[in-house]
C-alpha positions as CSV (number, residue, x, y, z in Angstrom):
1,X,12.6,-10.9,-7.2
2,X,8.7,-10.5,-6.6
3,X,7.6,-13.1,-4.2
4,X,4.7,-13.3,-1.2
5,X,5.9,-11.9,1.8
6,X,6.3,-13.6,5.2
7,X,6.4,-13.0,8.6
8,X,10.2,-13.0,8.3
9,X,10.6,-9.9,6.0
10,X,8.8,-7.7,8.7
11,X,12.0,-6.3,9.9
12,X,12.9,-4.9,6.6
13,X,9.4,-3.6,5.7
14,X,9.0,-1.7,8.9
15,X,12.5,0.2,8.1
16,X,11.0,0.6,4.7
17,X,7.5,2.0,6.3
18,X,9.0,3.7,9.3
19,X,10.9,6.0,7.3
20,X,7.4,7.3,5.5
21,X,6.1,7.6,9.2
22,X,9.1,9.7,10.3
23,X,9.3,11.7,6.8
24,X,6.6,12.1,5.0
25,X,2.3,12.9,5.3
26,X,2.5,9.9,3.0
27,X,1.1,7.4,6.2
28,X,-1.1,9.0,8.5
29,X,0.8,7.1,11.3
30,X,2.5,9.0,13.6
31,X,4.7,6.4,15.7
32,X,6.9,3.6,13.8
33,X,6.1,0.3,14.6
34,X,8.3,-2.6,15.3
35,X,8.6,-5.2,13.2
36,X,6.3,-7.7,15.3
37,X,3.3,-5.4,14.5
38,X,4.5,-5.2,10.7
39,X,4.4,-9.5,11.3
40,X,1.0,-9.7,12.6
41,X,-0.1,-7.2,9.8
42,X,1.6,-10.0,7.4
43,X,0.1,-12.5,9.2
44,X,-3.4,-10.4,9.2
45,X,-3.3,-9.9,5.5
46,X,-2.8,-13.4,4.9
47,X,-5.3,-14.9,6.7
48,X,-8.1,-12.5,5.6
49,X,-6.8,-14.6,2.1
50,X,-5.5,-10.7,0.5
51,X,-1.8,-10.9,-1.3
52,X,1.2,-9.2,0.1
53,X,4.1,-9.5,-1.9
54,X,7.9,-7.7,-1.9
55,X,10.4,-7.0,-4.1
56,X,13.5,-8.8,-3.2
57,X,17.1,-8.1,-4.3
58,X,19.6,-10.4,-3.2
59,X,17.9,-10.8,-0.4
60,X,17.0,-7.4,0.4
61,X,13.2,-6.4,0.8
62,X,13.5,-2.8,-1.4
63,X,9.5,-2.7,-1.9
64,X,6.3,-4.4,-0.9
65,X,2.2,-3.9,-1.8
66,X,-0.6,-5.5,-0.3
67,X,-4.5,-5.3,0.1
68,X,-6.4,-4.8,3.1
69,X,-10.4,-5.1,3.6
70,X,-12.1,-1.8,2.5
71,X,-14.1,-1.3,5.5
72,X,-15.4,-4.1,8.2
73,X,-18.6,-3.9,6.8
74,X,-19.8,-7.4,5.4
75,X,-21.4,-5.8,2.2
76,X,-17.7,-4.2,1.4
77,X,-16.3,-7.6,1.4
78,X,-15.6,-7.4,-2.3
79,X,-13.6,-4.0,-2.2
80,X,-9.9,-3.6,-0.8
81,X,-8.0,-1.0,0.0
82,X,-4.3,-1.5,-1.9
83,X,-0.7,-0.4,-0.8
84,X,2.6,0.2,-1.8
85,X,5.6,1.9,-0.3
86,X,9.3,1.3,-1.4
87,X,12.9,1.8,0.0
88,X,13.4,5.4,-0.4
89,X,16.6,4.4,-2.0
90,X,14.2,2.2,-4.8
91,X,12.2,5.3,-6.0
92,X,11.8,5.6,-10.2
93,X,13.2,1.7,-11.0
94,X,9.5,0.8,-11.7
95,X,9.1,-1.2,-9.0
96,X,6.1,0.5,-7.8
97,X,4.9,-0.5,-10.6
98,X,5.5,-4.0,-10.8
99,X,4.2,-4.7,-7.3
100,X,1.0,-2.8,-7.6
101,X,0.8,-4.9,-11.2
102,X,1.4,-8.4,-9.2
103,X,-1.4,-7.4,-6.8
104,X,-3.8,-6.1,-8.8
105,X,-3.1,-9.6,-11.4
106,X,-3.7,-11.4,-7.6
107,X,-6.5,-10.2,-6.9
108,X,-8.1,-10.8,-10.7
109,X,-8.1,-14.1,-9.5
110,X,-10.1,-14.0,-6.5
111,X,-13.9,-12.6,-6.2
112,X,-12.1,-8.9,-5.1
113,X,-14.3,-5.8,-7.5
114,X,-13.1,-3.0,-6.2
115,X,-10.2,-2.0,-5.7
116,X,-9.7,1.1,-3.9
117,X,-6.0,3.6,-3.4
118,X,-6.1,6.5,-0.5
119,X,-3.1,8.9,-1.4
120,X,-2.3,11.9,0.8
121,X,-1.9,15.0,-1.5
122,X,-0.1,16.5,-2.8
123,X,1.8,13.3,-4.5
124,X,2.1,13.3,-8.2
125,X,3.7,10.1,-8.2
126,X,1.0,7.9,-6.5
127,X,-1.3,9.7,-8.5
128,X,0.5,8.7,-11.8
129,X,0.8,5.4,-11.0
130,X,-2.4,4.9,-10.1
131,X,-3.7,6.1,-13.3
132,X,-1.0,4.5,-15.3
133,X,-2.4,1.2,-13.9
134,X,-5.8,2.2,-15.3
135,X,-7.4,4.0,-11.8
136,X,-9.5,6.6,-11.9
137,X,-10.4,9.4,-9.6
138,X,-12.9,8.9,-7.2
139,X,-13.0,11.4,-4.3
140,X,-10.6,14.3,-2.9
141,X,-10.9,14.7,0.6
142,X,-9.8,18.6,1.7
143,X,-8.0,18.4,5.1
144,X,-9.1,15.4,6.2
145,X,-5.2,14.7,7.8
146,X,-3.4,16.1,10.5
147,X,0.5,15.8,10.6
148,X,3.7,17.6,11.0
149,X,1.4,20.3,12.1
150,X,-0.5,20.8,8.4
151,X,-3.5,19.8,7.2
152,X,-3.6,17.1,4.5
153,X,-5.9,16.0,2.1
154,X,-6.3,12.9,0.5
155,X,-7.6,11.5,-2.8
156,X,-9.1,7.9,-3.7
157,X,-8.6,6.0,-7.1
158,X,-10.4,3.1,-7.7
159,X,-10.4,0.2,-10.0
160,X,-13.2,-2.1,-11.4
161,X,-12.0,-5.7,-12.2
């Protein structure tokens, strides 16, 4: 059911993300994106060597997580910046959980220190998870967001491997 992602699945994530980007101040995105930009940000991911993996049912791509560079900075190399979204039909199966633990256990492996969650607030579940997964705190940014005509602010969690 967990597996790496690939360019193929880029279809179904971009449903999965576009409906955050229509619905929510979870992305700061404004427009959905097809699913050839959702393939070159596989494709991105992957050759900058950083995991992205789904959750596949029968074939069908209900979740996904994967970690992005920090900040383009070379001394930041070691520090990521971790995602997960789900099917809004997936919500409270624990798969959140199980994709953000396949990450984090991915990037264990590799010389990755930081790893680093942005979560517009108010969300109580990102914020659990994170800390269920042994994140802490780290910053709370007041109205730092802009959308659906509100201001948003956004917290960080991080997590030392």
């Amino acid at each position: 059911m967990l597996r790496p992602a690939k360019p193929a699945d880029a279809a179904a994530i971009a449903v999965i993300y576009n409906y955050y980007v229509a619905h929510t101040i979870i992305t700061f995105e404004e427009e959905k994106i097809t699913a050839r930009e959702m393939a070159q940000r596989i494709t991105e991911t992957k050759k900058a060597g950083l995991p992205w993996f789904v959750w596949d049912e029968s074939g069908r791509v209900l979740g996904y997580s994967y970690a992005n560079k920090w900040k383009s900075r070379c001394s930041y190399r070691f520090s990521v910046e971790a995602t997960v979204y789900l099917d809004k039909d997936a919500t409270r199966r624990g798969l959140g959980t199980k994709l953000y633990s396949a990450l984090i256990d991915a990037l264990r492996s590799t010389r990755i220190h930081a790893i680093i969650g942005g979560v517009a607030l108010p969300n109580a579940g990102s914020a659990a998870l994170h800390e269920k997964l042994g994140f802490q705190k780290i910053a709370h940014f007041k109205e730092v967001g802009w959308k659906f005509d509100q201001w948003i602010d956004v917290g960080y969690w991080e997590l030392i491997l």
